[in-house]
Each structure stands twice: as structure tokens, then as C-alpha cells.
DSSP file (Angstrom, degrees, kcal/mol; ACC not computed):
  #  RESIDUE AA STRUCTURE BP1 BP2  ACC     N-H-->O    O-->H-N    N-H-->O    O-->H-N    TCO  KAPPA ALPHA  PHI   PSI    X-CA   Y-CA   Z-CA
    1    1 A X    >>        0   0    0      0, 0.0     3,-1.8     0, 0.0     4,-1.1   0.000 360.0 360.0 360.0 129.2  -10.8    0.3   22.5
    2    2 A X  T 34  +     0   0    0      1,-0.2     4,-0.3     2,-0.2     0, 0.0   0.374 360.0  54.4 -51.2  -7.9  -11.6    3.7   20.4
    3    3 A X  T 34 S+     0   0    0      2,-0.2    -1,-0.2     3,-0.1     4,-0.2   0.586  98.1  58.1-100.1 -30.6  -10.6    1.8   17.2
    4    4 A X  T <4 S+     0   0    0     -3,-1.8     4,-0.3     2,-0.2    -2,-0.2   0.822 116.4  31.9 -76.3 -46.3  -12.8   -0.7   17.7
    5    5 A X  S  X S+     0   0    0     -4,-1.1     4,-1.3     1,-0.2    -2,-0.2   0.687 112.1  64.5 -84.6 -30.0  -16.0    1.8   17.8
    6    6 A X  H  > S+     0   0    0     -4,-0.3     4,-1.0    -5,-0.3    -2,-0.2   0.794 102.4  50.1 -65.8 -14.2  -14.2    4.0   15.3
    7    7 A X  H  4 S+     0   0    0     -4,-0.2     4,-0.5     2,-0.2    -2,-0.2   0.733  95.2  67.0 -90.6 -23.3  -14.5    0.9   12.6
    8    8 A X  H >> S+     0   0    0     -4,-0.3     3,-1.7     1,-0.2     4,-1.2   0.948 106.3  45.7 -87.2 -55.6  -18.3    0.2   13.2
    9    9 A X  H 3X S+     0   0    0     -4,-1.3     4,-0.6     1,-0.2    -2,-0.2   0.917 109.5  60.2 -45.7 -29.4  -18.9    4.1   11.3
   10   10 A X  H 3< S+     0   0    0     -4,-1.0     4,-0.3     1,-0.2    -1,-0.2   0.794  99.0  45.4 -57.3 -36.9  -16.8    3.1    9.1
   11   11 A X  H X4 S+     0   0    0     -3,-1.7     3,-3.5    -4,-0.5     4,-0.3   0.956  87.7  90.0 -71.2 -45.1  -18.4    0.3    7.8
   12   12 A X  H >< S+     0   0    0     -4,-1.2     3,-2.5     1,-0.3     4,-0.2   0.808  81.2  64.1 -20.8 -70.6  -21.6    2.1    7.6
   13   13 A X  G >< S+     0   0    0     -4,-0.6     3,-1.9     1,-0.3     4,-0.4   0.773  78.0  74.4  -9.8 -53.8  -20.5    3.1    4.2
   14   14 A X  G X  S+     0   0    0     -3,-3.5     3,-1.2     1,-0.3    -1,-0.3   0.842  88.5  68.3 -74.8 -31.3  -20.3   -0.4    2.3
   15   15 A X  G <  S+     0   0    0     -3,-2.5     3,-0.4    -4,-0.3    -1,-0.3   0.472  75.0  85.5 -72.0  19.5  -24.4   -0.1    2.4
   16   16 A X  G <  S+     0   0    0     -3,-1.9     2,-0.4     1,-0.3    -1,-0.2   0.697 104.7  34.5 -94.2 -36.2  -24.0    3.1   -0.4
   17   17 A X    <>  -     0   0    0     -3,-1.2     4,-0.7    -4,-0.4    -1,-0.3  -0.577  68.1-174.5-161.8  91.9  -24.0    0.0   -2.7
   18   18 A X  H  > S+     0   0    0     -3,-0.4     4,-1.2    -2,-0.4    -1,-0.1   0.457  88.6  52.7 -65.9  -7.1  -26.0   -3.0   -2.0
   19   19 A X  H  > S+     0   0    0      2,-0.2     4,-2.6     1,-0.1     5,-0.3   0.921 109.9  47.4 -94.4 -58.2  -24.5   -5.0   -5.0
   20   20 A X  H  > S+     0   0    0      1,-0.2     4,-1.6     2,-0.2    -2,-0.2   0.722 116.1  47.1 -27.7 -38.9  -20.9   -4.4   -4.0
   21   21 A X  H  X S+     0   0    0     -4,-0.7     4,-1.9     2,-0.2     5,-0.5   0.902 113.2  43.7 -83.4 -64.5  -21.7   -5.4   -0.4
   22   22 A X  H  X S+     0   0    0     -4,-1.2     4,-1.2     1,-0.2    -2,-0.2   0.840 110.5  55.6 -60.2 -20.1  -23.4   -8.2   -1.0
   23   23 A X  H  < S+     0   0    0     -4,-2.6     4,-0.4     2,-0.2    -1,-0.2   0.936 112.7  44.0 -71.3 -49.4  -20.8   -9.3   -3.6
   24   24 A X  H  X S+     0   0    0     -4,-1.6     4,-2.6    -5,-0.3     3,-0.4   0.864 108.2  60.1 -59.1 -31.1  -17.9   -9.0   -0.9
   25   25 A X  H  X S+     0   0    0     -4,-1.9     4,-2.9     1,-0.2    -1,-0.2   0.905 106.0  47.2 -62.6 -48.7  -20.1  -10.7    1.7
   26   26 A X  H  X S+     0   0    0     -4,-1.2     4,-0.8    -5,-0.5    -1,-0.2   0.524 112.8  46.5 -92.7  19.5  -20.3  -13.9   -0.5
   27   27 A X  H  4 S+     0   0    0     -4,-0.4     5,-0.2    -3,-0.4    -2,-0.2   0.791 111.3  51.3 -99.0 -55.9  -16.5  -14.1   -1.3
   28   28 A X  H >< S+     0   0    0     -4,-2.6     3,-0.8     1,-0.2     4,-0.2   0.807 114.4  46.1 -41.3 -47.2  -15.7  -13.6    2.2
   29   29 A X  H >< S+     0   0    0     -4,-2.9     3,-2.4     1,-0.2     4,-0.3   0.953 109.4  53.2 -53.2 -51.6  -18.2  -16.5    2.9
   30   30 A X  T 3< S+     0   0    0     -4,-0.8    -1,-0.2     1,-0.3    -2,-0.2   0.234 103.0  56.9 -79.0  10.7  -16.9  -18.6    0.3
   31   31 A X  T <  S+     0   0    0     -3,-0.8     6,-2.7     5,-0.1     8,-1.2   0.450  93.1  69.3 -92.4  -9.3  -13.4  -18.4    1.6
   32   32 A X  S <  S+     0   0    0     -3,-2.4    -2,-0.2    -4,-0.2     9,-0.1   0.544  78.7 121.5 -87.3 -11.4  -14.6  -19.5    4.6
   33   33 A X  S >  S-     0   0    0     -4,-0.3     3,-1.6     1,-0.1     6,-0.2  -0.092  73.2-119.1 -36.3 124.7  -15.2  -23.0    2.9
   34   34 A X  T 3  S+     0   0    0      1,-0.3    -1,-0.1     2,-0.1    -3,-0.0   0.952 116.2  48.4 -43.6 -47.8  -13.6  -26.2    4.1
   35   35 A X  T 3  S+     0   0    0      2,-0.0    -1,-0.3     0, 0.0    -3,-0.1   0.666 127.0  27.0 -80.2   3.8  -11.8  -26.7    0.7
   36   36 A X  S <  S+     0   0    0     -3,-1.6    -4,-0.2     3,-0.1    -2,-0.1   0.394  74.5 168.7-122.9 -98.0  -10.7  -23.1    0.8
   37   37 A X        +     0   0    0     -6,-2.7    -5,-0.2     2,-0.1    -6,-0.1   0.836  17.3 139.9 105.4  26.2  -10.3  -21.9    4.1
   38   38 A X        +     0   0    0     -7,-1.0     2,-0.3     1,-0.1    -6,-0.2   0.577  68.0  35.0 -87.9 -16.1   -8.6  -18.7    4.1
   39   39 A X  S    S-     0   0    0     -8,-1.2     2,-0.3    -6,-0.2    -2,-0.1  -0.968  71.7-144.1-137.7 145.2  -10.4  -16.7    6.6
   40   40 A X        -     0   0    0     -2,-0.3     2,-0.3    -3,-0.0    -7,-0.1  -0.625  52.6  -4.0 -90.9 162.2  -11.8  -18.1    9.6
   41   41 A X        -     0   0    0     -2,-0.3     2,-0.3    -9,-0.1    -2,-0.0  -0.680  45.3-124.5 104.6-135.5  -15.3  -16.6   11.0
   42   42 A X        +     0   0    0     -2,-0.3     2,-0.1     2,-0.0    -3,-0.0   0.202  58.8 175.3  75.1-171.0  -17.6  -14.4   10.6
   43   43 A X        -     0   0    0     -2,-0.3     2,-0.1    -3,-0.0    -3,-0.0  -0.547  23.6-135.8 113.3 101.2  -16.9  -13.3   14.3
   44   44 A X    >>  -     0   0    0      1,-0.1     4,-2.2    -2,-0.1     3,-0.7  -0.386  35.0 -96.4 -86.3 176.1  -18.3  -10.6   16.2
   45   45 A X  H 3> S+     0   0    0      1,-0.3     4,-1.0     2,-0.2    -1,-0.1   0.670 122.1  52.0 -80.2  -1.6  -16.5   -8.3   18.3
   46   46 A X  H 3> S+     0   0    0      2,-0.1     4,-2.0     3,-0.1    -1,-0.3   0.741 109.4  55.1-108.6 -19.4  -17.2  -10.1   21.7
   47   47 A X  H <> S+     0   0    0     -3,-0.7     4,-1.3     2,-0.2     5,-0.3   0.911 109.4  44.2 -77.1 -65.4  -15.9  -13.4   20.0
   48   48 A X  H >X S+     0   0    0     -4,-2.2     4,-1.8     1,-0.2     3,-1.6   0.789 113.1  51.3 -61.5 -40.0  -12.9  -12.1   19.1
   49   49 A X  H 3X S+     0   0    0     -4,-1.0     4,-2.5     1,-0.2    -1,-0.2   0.946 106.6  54.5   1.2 -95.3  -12.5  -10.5   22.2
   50   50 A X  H 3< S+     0   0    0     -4,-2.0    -1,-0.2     1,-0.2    -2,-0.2   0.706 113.2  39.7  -4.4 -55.2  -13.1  -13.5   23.6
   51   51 A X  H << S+     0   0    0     -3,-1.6    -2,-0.2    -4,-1.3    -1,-0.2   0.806 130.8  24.8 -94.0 -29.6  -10.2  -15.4   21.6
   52   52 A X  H  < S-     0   0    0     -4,-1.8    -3,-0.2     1,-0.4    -2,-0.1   0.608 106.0-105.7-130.2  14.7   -7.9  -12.6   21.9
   53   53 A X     <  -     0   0    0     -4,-2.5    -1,-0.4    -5,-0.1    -2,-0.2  -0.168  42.7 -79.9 111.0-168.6   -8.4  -10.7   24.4
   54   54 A X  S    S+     0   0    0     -2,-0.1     2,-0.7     1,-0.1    -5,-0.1   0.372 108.2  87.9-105.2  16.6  -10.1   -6.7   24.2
   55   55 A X        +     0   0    0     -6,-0.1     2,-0.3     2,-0.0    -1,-0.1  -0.881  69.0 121.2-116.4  90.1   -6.5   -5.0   23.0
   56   56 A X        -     0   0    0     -2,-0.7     2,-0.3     0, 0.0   -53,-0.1  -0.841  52.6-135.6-175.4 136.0   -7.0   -5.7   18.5
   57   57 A X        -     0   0    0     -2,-0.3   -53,-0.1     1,-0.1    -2,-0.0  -0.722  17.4-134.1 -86.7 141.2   -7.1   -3.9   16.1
   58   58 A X        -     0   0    0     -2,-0.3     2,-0.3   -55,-0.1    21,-0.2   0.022   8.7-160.6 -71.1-173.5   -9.4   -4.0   13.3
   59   59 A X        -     0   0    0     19,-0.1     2,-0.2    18,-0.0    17,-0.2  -0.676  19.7-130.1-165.0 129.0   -9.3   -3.9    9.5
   60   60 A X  E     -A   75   0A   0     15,-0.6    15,-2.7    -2,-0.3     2,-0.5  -0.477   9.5-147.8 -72.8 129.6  -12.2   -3.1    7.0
   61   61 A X  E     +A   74   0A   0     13,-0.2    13,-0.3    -2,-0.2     2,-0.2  -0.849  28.8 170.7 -82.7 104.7  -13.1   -5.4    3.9
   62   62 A X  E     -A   73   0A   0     11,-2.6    11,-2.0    -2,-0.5     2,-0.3  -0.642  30.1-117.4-121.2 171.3  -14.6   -3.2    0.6
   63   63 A X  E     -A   72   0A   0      9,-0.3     2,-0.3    -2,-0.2     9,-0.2  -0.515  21.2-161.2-100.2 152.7  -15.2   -4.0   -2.5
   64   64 A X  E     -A   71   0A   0      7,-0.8     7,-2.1    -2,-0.3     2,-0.7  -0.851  19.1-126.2-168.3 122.0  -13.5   -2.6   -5.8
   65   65 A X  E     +A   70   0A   0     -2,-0.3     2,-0.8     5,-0.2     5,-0.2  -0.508  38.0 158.1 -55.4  91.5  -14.9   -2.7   -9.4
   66   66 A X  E >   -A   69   0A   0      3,-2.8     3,-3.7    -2,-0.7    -2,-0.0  -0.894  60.2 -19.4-128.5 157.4  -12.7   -4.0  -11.9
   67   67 A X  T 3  S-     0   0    0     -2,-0.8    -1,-0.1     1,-0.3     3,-0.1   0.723 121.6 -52.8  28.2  49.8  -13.1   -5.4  -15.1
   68   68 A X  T 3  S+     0   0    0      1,-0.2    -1,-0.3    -3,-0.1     2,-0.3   0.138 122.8  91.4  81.4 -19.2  -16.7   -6.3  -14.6
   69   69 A X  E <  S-A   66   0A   0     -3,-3.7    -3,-2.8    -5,-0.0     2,-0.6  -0.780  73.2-131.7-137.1 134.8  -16.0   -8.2  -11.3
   70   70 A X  E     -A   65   0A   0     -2,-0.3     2,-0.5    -5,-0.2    -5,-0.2  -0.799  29.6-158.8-102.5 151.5  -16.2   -6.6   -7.9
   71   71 A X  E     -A   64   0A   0     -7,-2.1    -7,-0.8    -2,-0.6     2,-0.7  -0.940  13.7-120.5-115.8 121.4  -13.0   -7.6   -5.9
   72   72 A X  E     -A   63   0A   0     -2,-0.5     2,-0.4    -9,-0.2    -9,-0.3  -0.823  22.3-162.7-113.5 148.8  -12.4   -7.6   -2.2
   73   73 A X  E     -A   62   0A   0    -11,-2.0   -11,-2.6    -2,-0.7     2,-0.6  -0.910  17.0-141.4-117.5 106.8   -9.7   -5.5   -0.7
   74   74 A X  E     -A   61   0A   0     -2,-0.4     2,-1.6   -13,-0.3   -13,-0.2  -0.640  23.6-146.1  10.0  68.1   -8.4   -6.0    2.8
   75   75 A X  E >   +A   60   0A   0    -15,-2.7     3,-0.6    -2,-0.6   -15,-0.6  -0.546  28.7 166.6 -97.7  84.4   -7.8   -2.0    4.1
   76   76 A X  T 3 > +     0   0    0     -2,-1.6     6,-1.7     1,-0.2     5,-1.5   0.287  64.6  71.2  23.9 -40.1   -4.8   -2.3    6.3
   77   77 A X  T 3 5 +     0   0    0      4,-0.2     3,-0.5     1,-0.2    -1,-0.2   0.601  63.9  82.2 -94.6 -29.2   -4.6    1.2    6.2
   78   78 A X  T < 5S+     0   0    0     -3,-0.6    -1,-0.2     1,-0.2    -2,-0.1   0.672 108.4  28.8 -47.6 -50.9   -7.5    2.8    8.3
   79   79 A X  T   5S-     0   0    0     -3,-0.3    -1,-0.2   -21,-0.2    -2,-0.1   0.384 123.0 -92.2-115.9  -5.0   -5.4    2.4   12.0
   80   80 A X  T   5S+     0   0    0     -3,-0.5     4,-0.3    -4,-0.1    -3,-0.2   0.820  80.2 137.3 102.6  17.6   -2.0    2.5   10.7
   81   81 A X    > < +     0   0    0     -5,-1.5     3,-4.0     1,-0.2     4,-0.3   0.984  60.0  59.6 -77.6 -72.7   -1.3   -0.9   10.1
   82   82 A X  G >  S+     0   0    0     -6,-1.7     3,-1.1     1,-0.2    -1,-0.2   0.836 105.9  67.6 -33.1 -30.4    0.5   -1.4    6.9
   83   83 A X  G 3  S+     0   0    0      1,-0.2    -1,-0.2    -7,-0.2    -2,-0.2   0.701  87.9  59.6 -61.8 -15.7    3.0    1.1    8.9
   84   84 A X  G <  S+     0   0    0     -3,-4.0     2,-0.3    -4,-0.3    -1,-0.2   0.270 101.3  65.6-103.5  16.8    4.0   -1.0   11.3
   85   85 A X    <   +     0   0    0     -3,-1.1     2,-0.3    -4,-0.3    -1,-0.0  -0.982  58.0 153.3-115.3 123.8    5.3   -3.4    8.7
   86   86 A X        -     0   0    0     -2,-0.3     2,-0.8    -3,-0.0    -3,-0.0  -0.978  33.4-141.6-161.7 135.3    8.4   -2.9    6.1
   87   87 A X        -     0   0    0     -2,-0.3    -2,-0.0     1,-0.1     0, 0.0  -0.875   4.3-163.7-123.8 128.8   10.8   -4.7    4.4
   88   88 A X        +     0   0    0     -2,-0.8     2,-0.7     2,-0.0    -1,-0.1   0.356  66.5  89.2 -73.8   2.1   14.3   -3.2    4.2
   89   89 A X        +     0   0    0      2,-0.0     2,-0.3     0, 0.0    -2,-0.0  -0.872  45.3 142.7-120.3 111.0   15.3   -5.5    1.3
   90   90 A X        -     0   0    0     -2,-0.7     2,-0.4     2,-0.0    -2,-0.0  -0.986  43.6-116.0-146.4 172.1   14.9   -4.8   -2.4
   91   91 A X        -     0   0    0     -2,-0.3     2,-0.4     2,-0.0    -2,-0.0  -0.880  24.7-142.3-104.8 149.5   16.7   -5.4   -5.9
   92   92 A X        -     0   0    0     -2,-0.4     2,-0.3     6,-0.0    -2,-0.0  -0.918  13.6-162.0-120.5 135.8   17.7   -2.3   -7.6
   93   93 A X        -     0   0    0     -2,-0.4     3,-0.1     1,-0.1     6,-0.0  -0.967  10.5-177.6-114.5 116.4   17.1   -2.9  -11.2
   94   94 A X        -     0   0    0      1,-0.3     2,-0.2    -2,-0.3    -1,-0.1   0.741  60.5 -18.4-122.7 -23.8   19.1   -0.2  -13.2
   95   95 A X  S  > S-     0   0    0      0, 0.0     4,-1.2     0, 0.0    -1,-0.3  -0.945  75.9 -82.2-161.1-165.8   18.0   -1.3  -17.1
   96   96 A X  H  > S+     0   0    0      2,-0.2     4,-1.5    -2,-0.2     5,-0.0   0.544 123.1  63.4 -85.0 -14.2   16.7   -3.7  -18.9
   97   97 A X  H  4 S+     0   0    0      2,-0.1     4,-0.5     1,-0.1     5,-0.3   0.874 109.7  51.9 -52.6 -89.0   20.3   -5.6  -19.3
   98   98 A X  H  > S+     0   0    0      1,-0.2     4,-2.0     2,-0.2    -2,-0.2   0.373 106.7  48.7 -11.8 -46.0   19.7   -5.8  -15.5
   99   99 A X  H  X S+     0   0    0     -4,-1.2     4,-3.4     2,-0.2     5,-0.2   0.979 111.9  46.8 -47.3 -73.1   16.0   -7.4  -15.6
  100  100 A X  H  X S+     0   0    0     -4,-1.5     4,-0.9     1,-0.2    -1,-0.2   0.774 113.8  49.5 -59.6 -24.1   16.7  -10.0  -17.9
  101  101 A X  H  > S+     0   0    0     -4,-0.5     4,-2.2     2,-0.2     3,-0.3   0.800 111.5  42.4 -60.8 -58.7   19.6  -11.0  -16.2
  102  102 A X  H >X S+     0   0    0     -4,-2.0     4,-2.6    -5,-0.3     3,-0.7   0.989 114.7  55.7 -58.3 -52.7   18.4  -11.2  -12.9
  103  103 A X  H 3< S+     0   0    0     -4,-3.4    -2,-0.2     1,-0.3    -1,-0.2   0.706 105.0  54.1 -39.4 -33.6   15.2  -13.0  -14.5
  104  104 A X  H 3< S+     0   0    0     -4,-0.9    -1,-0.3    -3,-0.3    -3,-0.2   0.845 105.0  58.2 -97.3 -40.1   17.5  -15.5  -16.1
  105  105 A X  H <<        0   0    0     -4,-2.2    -2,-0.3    -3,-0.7    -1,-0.2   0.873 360.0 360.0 -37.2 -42.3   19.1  -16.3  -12.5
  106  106 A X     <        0   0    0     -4,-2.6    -1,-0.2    -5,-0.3    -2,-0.2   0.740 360.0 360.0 -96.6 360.0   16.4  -17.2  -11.2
């Protein structure tokens, strides 16, 4: 799949800044944890293949600076993904009556 091959240039980037990369690399590991457990893998692209057949899309993991602390960020966005998700449901909040009021329901 073209997406699949489009994702490995992509990545190519995250070496621009070996402390950022390496920082996202050990979070990622360390989710991977038995007590945490939030992501399964590492996984290369003929094991996932493998588990879910050669039709998936990918989605790139970066790093972002804040407050001292690099953070990784989940980019959704690269293939069009986050589009194919919406929720039609929101509260329209109209002042600050509103807020507290809702705030105090719940």
C-alpha cells in the first residue's frame, strides 16, 4: 500500500533531533510495560501485516517540547484519519450563567 511506503520518508525526519527521538522511543517503550500497557509492540510492517492483513493505515509518533519535557504526539493527521472520525454532539455554552450551571449539574 502507497501509505505504507509514503510513512517510512516520513519518519526520516525524527533523526533532525537525536534527543527528541530518543526521548519518544523510551516513552513509547515504557508504555509498553506490563504495569502500563497502553501500546502493544514495537512491530514491523510485516508483523502487522501479518496480524492484520496488508490493507492499514499507518500513523507517525513525534515528539513536542513543552515545558522542559519532550511529549509524544500520536499524528492522526498525515493519511486523513482524524477525518474519518466526528462527533455530531456538543453543548453550546452561551455565558458564563451557562457554564456554571451546567458545571453544577454535573
Amino acid at each position: 500500500m502507497w501509505a505504507q511506503q509514503t510513512f517510512v520518508g516520513s519518519c526520516k525526519r525524527v533523526l533532525e533531533d537525536p534527543e527528541v527521538a530518543q526521548s519518544v522511543w523510551d516513552e513509547t517503550m515504557a508504555q509498553t510495560s506490563e504495569d502500563r500497557q497502553w501500546v502493544l509492540g514495537p512491530f514491523s510492517a510485516k508483523q502487522i501485516s501479518e496480524r492484520v492483513g496488508s490493507c492499514w493505515v499507518p500513523a507517525r509518533r513525534f515528539g513536542v517540547r513543552q515545558g522542559g519535557k519532550i511529549r509524544p504526539v500520536d499524528d492522526f493527521s498525515q493519511f486523513l484519519i482524524n477525518s474519518a472520525v466526528t462527533c455530531h454532539e456538543k453543548i453550546d455554552l452561551e455565558s458564563i450563567d451557562h457554564i456554571c450551571a451546567t458545571a453544577r449539574h454535573f
